[in-house]
Structures are given as C-alpha cells and as structure tokens.
C-alpha positions, 0 to 999 in steps of 0.5 A, a space after each residue: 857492135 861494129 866498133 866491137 867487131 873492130 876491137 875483137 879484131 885487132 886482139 886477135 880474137 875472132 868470135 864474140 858471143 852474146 846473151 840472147 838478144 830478143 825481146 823480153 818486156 813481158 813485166 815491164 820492170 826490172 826483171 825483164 832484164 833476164 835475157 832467158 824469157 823470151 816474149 817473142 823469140 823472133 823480135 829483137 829487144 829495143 834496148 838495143 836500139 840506136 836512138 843516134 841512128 833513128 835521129 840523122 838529123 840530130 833533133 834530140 841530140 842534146 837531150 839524148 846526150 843529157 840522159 847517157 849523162 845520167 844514167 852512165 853508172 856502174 851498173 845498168 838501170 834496166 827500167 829508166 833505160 827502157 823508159 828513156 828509149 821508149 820514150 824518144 823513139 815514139 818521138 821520132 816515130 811521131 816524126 816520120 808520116 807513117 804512110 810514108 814509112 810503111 810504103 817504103 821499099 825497105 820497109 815493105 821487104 822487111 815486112 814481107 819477110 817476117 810478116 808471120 811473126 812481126 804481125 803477131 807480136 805487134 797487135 800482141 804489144 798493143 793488147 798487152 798494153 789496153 789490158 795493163 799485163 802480158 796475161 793473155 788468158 785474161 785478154 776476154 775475147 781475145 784470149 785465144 785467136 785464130 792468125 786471121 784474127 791477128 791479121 784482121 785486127 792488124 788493120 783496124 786503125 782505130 783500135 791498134 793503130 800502135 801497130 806500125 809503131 812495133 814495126 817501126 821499132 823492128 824494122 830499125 833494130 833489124 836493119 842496125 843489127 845487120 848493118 852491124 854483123 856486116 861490118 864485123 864480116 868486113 873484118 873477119 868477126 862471126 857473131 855467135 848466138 844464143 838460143 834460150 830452150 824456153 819462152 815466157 808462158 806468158 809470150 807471144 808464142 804461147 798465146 799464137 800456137 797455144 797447140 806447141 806447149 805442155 801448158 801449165 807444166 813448167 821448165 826447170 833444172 834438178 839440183 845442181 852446182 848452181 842451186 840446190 833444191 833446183 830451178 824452176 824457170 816458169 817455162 811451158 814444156 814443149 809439146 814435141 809431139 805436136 811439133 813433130 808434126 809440123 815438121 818442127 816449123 816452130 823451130 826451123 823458123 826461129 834459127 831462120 831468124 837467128 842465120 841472118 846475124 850469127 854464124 854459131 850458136 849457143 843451144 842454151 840447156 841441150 840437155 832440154 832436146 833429150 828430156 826436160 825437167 817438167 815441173 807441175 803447176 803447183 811446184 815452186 822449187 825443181 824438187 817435185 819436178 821429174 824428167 819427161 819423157 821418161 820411162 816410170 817405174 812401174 807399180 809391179 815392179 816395187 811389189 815384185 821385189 817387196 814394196 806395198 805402202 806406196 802411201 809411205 813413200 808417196 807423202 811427206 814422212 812426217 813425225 815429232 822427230 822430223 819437225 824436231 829436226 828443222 824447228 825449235 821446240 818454242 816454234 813446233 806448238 805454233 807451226 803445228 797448229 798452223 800448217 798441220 793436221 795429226 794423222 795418227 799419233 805423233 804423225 803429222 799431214 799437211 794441212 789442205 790449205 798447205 800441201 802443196 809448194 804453191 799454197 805454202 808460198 802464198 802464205 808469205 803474203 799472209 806475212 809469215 817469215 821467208 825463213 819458216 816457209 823454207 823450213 816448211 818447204 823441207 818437210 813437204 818435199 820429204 817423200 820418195 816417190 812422185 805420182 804419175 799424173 797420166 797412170 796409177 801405176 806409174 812412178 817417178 823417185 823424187 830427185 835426191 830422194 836417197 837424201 830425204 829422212 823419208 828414205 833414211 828412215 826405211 828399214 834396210 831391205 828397203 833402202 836397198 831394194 828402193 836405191 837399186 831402182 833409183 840408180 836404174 831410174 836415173 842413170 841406166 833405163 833411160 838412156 836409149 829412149 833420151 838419145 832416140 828423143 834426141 836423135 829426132 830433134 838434133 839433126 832438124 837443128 843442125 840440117 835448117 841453117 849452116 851455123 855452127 851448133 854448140 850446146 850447153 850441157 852442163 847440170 846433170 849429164 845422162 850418159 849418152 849425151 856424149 855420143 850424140 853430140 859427137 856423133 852429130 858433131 855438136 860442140 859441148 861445153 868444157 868449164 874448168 871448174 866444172 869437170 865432167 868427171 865429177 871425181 876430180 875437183 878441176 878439169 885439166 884444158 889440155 884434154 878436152 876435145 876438139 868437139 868442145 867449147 872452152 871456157 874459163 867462167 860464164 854468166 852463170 857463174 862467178 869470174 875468174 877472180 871471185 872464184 879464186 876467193 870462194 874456197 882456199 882449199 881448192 885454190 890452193 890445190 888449183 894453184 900446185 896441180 893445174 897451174 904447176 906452181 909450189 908454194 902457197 897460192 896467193 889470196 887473190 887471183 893476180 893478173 899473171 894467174 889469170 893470164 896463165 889461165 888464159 893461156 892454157 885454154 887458148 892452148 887446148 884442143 877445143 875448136 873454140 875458146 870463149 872468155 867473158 870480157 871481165 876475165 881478158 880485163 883480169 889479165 890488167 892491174 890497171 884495167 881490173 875492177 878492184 871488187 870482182 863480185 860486182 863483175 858478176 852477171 848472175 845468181 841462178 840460186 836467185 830466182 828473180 836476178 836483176 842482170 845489170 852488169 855493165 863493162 866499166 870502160 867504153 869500147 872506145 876507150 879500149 881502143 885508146 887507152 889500153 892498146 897495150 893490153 889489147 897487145 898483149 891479147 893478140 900475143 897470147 893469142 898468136 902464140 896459141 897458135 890460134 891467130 892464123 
C-alpha cells in the first residue's frame, strides 16, 4: 500500500479507495473471496499479510519467491493463495516463543486495545476448525456463549492454544496496515474505506451478540439493474432496536476500528440505514422479500375500496394457460404430476414438498434441470400480495407485482384499485417513517469519528434519500450510466452536486470498456449527446474516449472523483488489456462470483515503465483544477 501511496501521488491522484478489507474465511474456499461477508467486521483478512515483513531475516525467502512464482497469473487463485500464506505464516509463528511475543510492549498494547473483539474472533477461528464449519448453531455446548465464556476458554492452553496464533496474525496485519496508511500520509494520500451493511449469519458477531440480528431473516435488494428477480445476500437484518439500546455500541466500535486507517469511508447499500429489504428464511431470490421497517397495507383498507379474496391475490395464480406460458405442451404432463396438485378444475397449487423457494431449489439435488427450476420459480412467486408474518391483517405488494400474470389477469376495477395503493405503498406512505428511521442511525454514524461519510445509494431510491443525505451532508454516488433520473438514458457529470461521489464504473459493474460494447444503440447516442461528437461512434471504446470521459468527471462538481484502475489504464494503447470483460470484478446477477481480478502490471512497473501514462494523469488531473 505504500508503494501505492508513492504512485497515486506522483499521478496527482490523492484518494484511494478500497473493497473491504476484513476478514471473510467463513467457507474456507473460493467463495470466501466476496469481500461483502464479513466473518469478523473487526479482524483484518490474512491475504493481506506481508509474509516478507514477518520474515526479516529471510528464512523462507526462497520458497516464498518460488511460490509468487507459481501463482503469478492473470487472475488470483484465492484458495492456493490463502493455503500458501497460511501455510508459512504458521511456520514463522512456530518460530517465534509465544511467551516472548505475547509479552512484548507492542503486542501487549495492541492486545489491550482491541481485546473486546480479538478475543472472540480467536477462540471463534479455533472452534470453527475442531467443528470443520463457521456453523455456530452446531457448535454442541458452545453453541451460544456468554463474553466470560469466551474469555475463559481463551486461557485454557490445552484446548485453544491456537489462540495466540490469531493474535499473532492480527497483531501483524494491523502494525503493516498502519505503517502503510502512515507513509501514504507522508505523501498526502487518504485511504478511503468501505463499509459492508451486513455481516455473515454465520460470523463472529452473529454468534457473540446473537441479541443484534433479526436471525433468520435475510438481506437483500429488490430488482434492480443489476438483477432482475433481485438479490439475496444471506445476511441477518439488524435488530436496531436492540442496537438502539445500546446506543449503537456495535457500531460506534466498528468505525473506531475503521478511523485508525481511513480518512473516508464508502457506507456500502445506504439505503440499508432507511430500510432494508428483509427477505424470509425460505426465500431464495429478492422477490418475496419486502422492506422493514415499513408501514402495511391494512386488510381494511383493500375491503373499503372492494378487494375480499385476499386468497386470490395471496397465492400463486395458477391454471393450464399459466403453466402454458413458461412450459411446452410435452413438459406440462411430467411437471404437473411432479410439483402440483389440482386445486380445482384446470387450477393448480403447489405441491407442499414445493411451495416455497427454498424447497423448490432443493430439488436440483434430486437432479432436475436448473432450467425448469427457474421456470418453476416464475409460477410460485406469481402472487400480488405478502403476508405479514406479525398480523393477520396486515399486507405487504410483492415487488414488481403489476408485472405478475396474477395481476394482469384481474378484472380492471382491480387492477386500478390494487396499482393506486401499490404506487402509494412504495413510493409515498413510507417516506416519513424511513427518513425518521434514518435520522436515528446517521448522525451516530457521522458524529463517532471525523471521516468523511459517502454513501452507496444506488437500487431503488425512496425519495427522501435525498434530503437526508444533503442535509447531513453525506456524499452520494453519481454513475453516468446510472442516472438518478430514470428518464434519461445517461447522466450528464457537469450537473452533479458538489455533495456527490463521482465515478465512471464500479465493481459491480462492467469498466468503462465492456459497456461501450453492451448496447450500440446507446453507445451511440452517448457518444453524439455526452460526448458531443458527429458521426458514427466506434465499435470500441478507444483510449481518447476514455479519456474524454475521464475528463468530464474530473471536471465536474463533485467533492470526489473516483476511477477504478482498469478505466486510468483504458486511457493507454499499450497498457490496456486486449479483452476488457477479463477486467471485470463482479457479476452481482451471480450469487456465488469468484472475485479474483488481479492488476496485469505491477506497481512496480507503473512506476518504471509507464511514466508517461502516469503524466499524462497528473496533466488530466491539473488541468481539472483538481491538483492544487
């Protein structure tokens, strides 16, 4: 990071933001890869250990120069990478006298300070290894526990004595970090951070304060422009009550943790602090999840205006025209005797073994095709309403219900009568009751530590998201290809706010490059309206387009700018990779993405090789006026 520090500056670039950087090895295998999971939102994550730091003397230089050797590829090979370091930092652990490290001054002050949450991470690491899984709830006695528990089982050598070698590893990643975001001080670089709004049900902190989450519930997205049937990201919902409570202590102590490295931070999914979309333990997709908090719609209310069969509107709608729809007439025999029963004539209902997503989806290991299951999937969210699992008369629209052949297939008056309170449901009777919801958690977030707060609000936006973050000043997020405006097919940089983040692409989506190459036709019109150009656009996004690009956002308002590296090198003909789908970090329509992108040159050799692009960066930026 320091050597990052000492590039960023001689670009001219002064912030560098990064993915989350704590520790996530709840699977132990590739898909720990997912920086969003936290298994600790404390502890730091040991791939970013420096094993040449721990080794002064150089005892495992060879072997540790033989394996970057082998694993220096294009893309990171996340599980051999965490085996090697794992591997030779219990090498040099084994090295050093344990008494002699744990009494150290350093060690000792480093332990004092952070004990409240190094303690239970370490006996949690050595109880999820002598139980093979990060699956508390079959952890026998020690399922739950008490933080006297924790401390007791701490100092019993015999059993966890691996303890100190989780300290060691923190202790070390920590002290490196530090050292790190010091240097890049010295050079007048801040360290943004990034904040995930969930944590594993499987973590640490689901199984030390049980007390803070709904769980069971889980986290997720509506639909949106990265996924269609929405996203369920396994997260418990928090319990703010019960946060509230404790005056938030959860989470003053987590950005405590974060201030000691970062001067601004990335409050991934904001919109998670107004309401979050809480999915049910049965759900698979986002699309029976619903908003919590939120305000029902209330059984009176549908039977004042005409609506009686709440049945109708609360199952999935299904007959021989619906099944028609989705399956060929060879497929309708075989699916129908397998997955439903006739409710009434040509009227189908899923079978109990079926009816819910969960159940549905555990039938690929009974082998059927992935493809019929997505089919299936289709029918059984084909309802209008959800239940309230807290009052009988209380309802919740299913999201994108207008769409559903359920809806469709009502008689007019209902239609009208059901997509007047749905457009009230989502986009009017809510809106006091989430910026109240806000209101109560922000100002805690901005008020615990001086870093500057930026918040993701991408997805689906309420509208008063807007006044609160200005009037707290919290810097949202502007993506040119996302406008907030969903009227306009591009947002125009010269009239974001200076209350904004501005950036071109991030990890979530496609770079600069591979969305030039996702849709002609508004290509081209990006290329006459924002760009200003005549003519045809060219088919690929050529260096002097990116940098016009670059340009414009480094132009606007917007307090900052960000870029993902992969659009700066876009800016070269020699430095730009020749596919730019391999540059991509992530898919968020894929639930289990293997996040393995790794930079193709060395920050070494940007600073040797490439001066003259790096030049040209720190000219892009002066002439921005940003370089001061």
């Amino acid at each position: 990071m320091a050597l990052l520090a000492y590039w960023a500056k001689s670009t001219g670039l002064r912030v560098v933001q990064l993915l989350p950087i704590n520790d996530t090895r709840v699977n132990n295998d590739w898909r720990d890869s997912y920086p969003y999971s936290s298994l600790s939102v404390f502890a730091l994550h040991p791939m970013y250990i420096n094993i040449d730091l721990l080794d002064p003397a150089g005892t495992l230089k060879a072997e540790l120069a033989k394996e970057r050797q082998r694993l220096d590829g294009a893309a990171i090979d996340f599980e051999e990478m965490m085996s090697v370091k794992h591997r030779l930092m219990r090498r040099l652990f084994q090295k050093e006298t344990r008494a002699h490290f744990m009494a150290s001054e350093e060690f000792r002050k480093f332990f004092d300070t952070n004990r409240d949450w190094l303690v239970p991470y370490a006996v949690f690491l050595c109880l999820k290894e002598r139980f093979g899984s990060a699956n508390h709830q079959t952890w026998q006695k020690y399922r739950t526990v008490t933080p006297a528990e924790v401390e007791h089982l701490a100092q019993d050598d015999a059993e966890f004595a691996d303890v100190a070698f989780h300290y060691y590893v923190q202790y070390h990643l920590a002290s490196q970090l530090a050292t790190a975001v010091q240097h890049a001080k010295e050079q007048g670089i801040t360290f943004k951070g990034d904040l995930p709004i969930g944590v594993d049900a499987l973590s640490v902190d689901t199984w030390i304060s049980p007390e803070l989450f709904r769980i069971g519930k889980q986290t997720g997205a509506p639909p949106d422009a990265f996924s269609t049937t929405g996203q369920n990201w396994g997260f418990p919902t928090y319990d703010w009550a019960a946060m509230k409570k404790e005056n938030y202590r959860w989470w003053r102590r987590r950005l405590e943790c974060m201030a000691q490295y970062f001067g601004a931070y990335r409050i991934d999914h904001v919109l998670g602090f107004f309401r979050i979309w809480e999915i049910p333990p049965d759900g698979v997709s986002g699309l029976l999840g619903r908003f919590f908090p939120c305000v029902p719609v209330w059984r009176s209310e549908l039977q004042s205006r005409g609506i009686w069969d709440f049945d109708r509107l609360l199952k999935p709608h299904l007959h021989l025209g619906t099944l028609a729809s989705v399956f060929t007439p060879e497929e309708i025999t075989t699916v129908v005797s397998k997955y439903f029963n006739e409710s009434s004539r040509w009227r189908y209902e899923f079978k109990a073994e079926f009816n819910t997503e969960k159940k549905l989806f555990s039938a690929m290991a009974s082998g059927e095709s992935e493809k019929t299951l997505a089919k299936l999937a289709v029918l059984l969210t084909n309802v209008v309403l959800l239940r309230d699992e807290n009052n009988v008369d209380a309802f919740h629209f299913r999201i994108d219900a207008p769409k559903t052949s359920s809806f469709f297939e009502l008689d007019d008056w209902q239609r009208r009568t059901l997509y007047e309170l749905y457009v009230d449901y989502f986009y009017r009777r809510q809106d006091h009751a989430w910026a109240h919801s806000a209101l109560e958690k922000l100002p805690m977030m901005q008020n615990t530590t001086r870093m500057l707060v930026c918040g993701e609000d991408l997805g689906m936006v309420p509208a008063c998201v807007q006044g609160v973050l200005d009037a707290l000043s919290i810097l949202g997020l502007r993506i040119q290809r996302m406008p907030k405006d969903e009227k306009l097919p591009f947002d125009n940089p010269a009239h974001y706010p200076f209350l904004s983040v501005a950036t071109p692409s991030v990890h979530d989506t496609s770079t600069l490059r591979g969305w030039w190459e996702e849709d002609r036709a508004l290509t081209q019109r990006f290329f006459n309206e924002a760009l200003g150009c005549s003519g045809d656009a060219p088919q690929f996004a050529e260096p002097w387009i990116v940098e016009r690009i670059v340009q414009q956002h480094l132009s606007c308002a917007s307090m900052l700018t960000i870029f993902p590296i992969q659009d700066l090198f876009a800016i070269d003909e020699k430095l730009r990779v020749k596919d730019p789908n391999s540059e991509r970090i992530n898919i968020p329509a894929v639930k289990h993405h293997y996040w393995r992108y790794r930079m193709h040159v060395s920050l070494e050799e940007l600073q040797s090789k490439y001066t003259e692009w790096g030049g040209r960066i720190r000219r892009i930026v002066q002439a921005s006026g940003r370089l001061l």
